[in-house]
Every structure is written in C-alpha cells, then in structure tokens.
N, C-alpha and C positions, 0 to 999 in steps of 0.2 A: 955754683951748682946747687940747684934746689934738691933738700933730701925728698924720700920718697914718699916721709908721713905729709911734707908741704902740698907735693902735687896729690896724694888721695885728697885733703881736704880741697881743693879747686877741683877737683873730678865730681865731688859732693857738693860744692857750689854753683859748678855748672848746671847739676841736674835740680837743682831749684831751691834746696833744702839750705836754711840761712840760720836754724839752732842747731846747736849739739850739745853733748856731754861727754864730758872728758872725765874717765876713771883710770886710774894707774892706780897699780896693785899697792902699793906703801906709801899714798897719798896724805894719807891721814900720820902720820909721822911725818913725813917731808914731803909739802906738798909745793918746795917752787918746782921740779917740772911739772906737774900739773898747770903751775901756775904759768910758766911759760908758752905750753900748750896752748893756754888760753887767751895769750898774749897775742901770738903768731895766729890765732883763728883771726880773732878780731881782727889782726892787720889784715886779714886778707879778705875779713866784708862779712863775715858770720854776724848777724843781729844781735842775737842769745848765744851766749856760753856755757852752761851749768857747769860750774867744778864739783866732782863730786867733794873735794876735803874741804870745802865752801857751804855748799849744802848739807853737808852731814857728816861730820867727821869722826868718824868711827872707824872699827879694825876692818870690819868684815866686808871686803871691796863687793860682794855679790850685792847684798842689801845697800851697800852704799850708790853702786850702779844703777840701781831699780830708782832710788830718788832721785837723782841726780838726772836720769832717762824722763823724769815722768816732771820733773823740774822743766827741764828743756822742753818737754811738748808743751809742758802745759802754760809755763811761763808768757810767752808771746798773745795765745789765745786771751788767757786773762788782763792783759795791759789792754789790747785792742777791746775788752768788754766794758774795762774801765774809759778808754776814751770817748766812747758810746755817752755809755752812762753819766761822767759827767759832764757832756757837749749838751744834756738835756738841762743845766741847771747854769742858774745866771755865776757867771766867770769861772764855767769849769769849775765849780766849788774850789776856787785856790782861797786857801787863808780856812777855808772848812775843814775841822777836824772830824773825817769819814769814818767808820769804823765796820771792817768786814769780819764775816769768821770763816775762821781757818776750817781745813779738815780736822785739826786735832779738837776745835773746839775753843779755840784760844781768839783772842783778837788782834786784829793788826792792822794798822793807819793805811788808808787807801795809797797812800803817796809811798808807803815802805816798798812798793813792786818798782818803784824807777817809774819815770816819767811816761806815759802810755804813749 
C-alpha cells in the first residue's frame, strides 16, 4: 500500500513538474527523513531534488525553505544553460577548469552543478 505523501508526489509528477524541495521542520538537526524523502522522489522520476538540510543547513526551516524552493527552480534552468554554453566550445570544455559567480559573489567550478 502506497502511503499518501508517495501518491501526492506522482499527482505532481503527472502534472509535469520533475524538481522539488523537500523542507521538514528539524531537518537540519536530523536530516535522514528529509533524506529519505529525497530518496523515494528520485525513485519515482523527480529530475532535481533540493533538500533543504543539503542546501542550507540551518534552524530556521522558513528561510531554509525559501533556498532550497529557489534551489529547485533554479537548479535545472542553470545546468540546461550550462549545456548550451559549453556545446559552443571544442569538447564541451571537459578537462577546462570554468569558473562562474555565485550570487553571494563567490566562485564556483562549472562542473560543481552535476553534469548538465
């Protein structure tokens, strides 16, 4: 018997949406059900996963939501920019060490986002 948070996520599947994010209230202290959450997404075809105790591990689950929501949207978009981008350059720049900036400002290896 499938429980009921299994079939909301295949209700959310069906209607086209293939990222989410996963915030549970005491994540960030103990985050395998989050983790497991994210486990059973993936097995069941979700693309993107954002965990919020993954992405931002902190107390405060409201601002940890907001990243972890804005992870998930935005994650996918940006892989698909990078495949773009580097489909313009001889071998996909593999073996090229790329270097983008973050929002905070910071740097980060083209290749750290997972495989586009």
């Amino acid at each position: 018997m499938k429980s009921s948070f299994v079939i909301d996520l295949q209700r959310v599947l069906r209607k086209g949406i293939t990222s989410i994010a996963v915030v549970l209230m005491h994540s960030y202290m103990y985050k395998n059900h989050e983790d497991r959450v994210g486990e059973i997404a993936q097995e069941l075809g979700f693309k993107h996963v954002s965990l919020s105790s993954s992405v931002i591990p902190m107390v405060k689950a409201v601002p940890r939501g907001f990243t972890a929501c804005s992870d998930a949207y935005l994650t996918p978009h940006i892989k698909n920019y990078l495949k773009g981008f580097s489909s313009g350059f001889k071998n996909n720049l593999k073996g090229v060490n790329v270097l983008f900036m973050q929002s905070d400002g910071g740097l980060t290896q083209m290749n750290s986002m997972g495989p586009p």
